[in-house]
Short mmCIF file of the C-alpha atoms (twelve columns), coordinates in Angstrom:
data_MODEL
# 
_entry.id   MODEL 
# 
loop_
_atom_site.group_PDB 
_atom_site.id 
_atom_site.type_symbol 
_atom_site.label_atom_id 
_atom_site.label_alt_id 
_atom_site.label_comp_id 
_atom_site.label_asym_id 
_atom_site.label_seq_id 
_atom_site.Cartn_x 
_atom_site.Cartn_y 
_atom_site.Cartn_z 
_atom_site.pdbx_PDB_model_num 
ATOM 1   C CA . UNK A 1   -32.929 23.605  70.466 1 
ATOM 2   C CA . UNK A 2   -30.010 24.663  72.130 1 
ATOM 3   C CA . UNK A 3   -26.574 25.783  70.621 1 
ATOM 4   C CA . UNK A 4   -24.833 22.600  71.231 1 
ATOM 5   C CA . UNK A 5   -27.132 20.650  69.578 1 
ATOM 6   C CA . UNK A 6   -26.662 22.790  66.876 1 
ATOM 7   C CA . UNK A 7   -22.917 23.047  66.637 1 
ATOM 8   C CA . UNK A 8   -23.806 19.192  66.538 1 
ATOM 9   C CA . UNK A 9   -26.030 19.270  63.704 1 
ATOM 10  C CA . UNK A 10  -23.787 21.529  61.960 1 
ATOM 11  C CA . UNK A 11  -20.867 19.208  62.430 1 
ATOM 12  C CA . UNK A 12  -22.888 15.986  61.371 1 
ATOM 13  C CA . UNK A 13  -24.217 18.134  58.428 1 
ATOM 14  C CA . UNK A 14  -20.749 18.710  56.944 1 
ATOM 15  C CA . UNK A 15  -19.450 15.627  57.606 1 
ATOM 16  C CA . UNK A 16  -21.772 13.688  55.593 1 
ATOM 17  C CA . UNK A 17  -21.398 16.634  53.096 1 
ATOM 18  C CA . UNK A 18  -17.644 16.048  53.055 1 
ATOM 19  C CA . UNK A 19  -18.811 12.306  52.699 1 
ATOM 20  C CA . UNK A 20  -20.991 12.666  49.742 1 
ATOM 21  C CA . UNK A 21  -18.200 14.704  47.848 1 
ATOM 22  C CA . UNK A 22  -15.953 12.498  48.275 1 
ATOM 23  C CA . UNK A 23  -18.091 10.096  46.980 1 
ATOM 24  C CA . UNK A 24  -18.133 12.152  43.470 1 
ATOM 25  C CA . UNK A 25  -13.931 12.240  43.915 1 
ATOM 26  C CA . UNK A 26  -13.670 8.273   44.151 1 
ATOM 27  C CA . UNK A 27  -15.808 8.260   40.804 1 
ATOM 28  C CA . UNK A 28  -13.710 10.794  39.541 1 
ATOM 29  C CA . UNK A 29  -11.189 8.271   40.169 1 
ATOM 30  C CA . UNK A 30  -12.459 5.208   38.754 1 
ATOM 31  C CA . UNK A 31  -13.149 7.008   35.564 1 
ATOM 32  C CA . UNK A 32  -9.539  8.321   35.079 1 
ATOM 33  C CA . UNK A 33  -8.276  5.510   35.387 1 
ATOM 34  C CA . UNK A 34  -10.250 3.842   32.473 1 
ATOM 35  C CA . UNK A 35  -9.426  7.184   30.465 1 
ATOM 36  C CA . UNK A 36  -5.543  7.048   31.584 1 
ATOM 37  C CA . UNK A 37  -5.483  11.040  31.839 1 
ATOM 38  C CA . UNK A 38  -1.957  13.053  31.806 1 
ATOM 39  C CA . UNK A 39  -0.247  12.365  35.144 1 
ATOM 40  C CA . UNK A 40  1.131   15.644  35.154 1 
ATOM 41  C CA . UNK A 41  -2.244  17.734  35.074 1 
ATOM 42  C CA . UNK A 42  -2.578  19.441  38.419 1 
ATOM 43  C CA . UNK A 43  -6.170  18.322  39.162 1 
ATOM 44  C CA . UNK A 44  -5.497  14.303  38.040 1 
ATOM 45  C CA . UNK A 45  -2.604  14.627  40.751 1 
ATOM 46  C CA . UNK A 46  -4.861  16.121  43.195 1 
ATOM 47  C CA . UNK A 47  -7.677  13.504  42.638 1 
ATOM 48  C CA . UNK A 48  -4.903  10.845  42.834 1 
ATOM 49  C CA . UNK A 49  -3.624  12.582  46.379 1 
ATOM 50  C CA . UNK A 50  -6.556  12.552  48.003 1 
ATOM 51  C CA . UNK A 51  -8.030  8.722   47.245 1 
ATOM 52  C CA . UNK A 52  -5.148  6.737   46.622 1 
ATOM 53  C CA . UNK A 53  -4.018  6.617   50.181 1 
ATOM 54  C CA . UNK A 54  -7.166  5.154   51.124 1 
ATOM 55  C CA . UNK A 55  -7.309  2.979   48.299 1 
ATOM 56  C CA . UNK A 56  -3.727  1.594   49.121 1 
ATOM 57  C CA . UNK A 57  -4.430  1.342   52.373 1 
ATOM 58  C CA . UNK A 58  -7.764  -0.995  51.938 1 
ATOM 59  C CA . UNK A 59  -5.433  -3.125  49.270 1 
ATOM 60  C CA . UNK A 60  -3.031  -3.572  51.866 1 
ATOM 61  C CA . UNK A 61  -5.656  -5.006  54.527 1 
ATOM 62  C CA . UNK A 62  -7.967  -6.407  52.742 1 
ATOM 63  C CA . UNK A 63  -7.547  -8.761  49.118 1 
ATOM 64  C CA . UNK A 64  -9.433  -6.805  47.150 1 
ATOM 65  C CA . UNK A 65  -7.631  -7.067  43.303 1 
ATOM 66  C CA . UNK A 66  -9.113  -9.902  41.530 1 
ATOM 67  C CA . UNK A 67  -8.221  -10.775 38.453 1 
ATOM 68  C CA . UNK A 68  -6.675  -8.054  38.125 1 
ATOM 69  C CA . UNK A 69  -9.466  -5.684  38.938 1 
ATOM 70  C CA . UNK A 70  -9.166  -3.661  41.897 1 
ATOM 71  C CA . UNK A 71  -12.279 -3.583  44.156 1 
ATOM 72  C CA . UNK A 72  -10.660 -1.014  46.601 1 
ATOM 73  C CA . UNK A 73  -13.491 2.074   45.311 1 
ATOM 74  C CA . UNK A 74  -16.326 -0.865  45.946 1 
ATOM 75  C CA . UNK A 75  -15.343 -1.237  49.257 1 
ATOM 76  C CA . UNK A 76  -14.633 2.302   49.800 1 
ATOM 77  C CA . UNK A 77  -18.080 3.165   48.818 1 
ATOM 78  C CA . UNK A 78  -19.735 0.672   50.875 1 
ATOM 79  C CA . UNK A 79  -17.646 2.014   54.179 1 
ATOM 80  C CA . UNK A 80  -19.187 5.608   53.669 1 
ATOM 81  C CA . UNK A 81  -22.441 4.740   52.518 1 
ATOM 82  C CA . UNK A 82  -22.378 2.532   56.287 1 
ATOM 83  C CA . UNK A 83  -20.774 5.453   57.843 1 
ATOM 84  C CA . UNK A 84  -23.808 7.448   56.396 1 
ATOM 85  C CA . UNK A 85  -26.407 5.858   56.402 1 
ATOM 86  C CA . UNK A 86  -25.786 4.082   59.871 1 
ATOM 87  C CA . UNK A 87  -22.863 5.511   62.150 1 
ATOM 88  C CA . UNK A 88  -23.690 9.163   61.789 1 
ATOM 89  C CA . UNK A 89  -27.586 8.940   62.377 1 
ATOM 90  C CA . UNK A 90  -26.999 6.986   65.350 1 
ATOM 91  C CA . UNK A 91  -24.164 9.243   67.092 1 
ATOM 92  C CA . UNK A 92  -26.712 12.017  66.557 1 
ATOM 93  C CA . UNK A 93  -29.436 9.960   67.544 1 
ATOM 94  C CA . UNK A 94  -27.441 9.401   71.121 1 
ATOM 95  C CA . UNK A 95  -25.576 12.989  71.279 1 
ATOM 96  C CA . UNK A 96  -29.515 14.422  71.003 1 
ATOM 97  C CA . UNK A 97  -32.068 12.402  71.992 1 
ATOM 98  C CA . UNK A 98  -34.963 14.727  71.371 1 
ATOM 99  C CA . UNK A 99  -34.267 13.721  67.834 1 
ATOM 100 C CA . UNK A 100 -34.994 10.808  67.727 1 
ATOM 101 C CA . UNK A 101 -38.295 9.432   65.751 1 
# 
């Protein structure tokens, strides 16, 4: 195997690493907001900065409250799981062909 494919293996390692925690974040999330933490506490503002963008983002293109209920994690979930389970494997797939099965 040579180094690129490596450095690409590496990349499309920590990627879906950096997917899979963020995964854990977004149910961070939901659960705060059943528990209706202090806004104030350093690490419920930091959860809140880093997945209400994208939350706000998928309310704003897509209709996702119903009822009342916000589906925006749902969808959120389903978009990495695709990116997962689907995008990454196939850019590898294409970047090194020797891998595939």
């Amino acid at each position: 195997m040579q180094g690129w494919e490596r450095l690409v293996l590496f990349t499309f390692g920590t990627i879906d690493s950096i997917l899979q925690l963020y995964i854990y974040v977004v149910i961070i999330a939901v659960v705060m907001t059943w528990l209706e933490p202090n806004p104030y506490n350093p690490i419920v503002r930091f959860i809140h900065s880093i997945t209400e963008p994208l939350f706000d983002w998928v309310r704003e293109h897509l209709p996702v409250v119903i009822g009342g209920l916000d589906l925006s994690p749902i969808l959120v979930f389903f978009a990495i799981g695709l990116i997962r389970q689907v995008l990454l494997p196939t850019l590898r797939d294409f970047l090194i062909p020797s891998l595939r099965t």
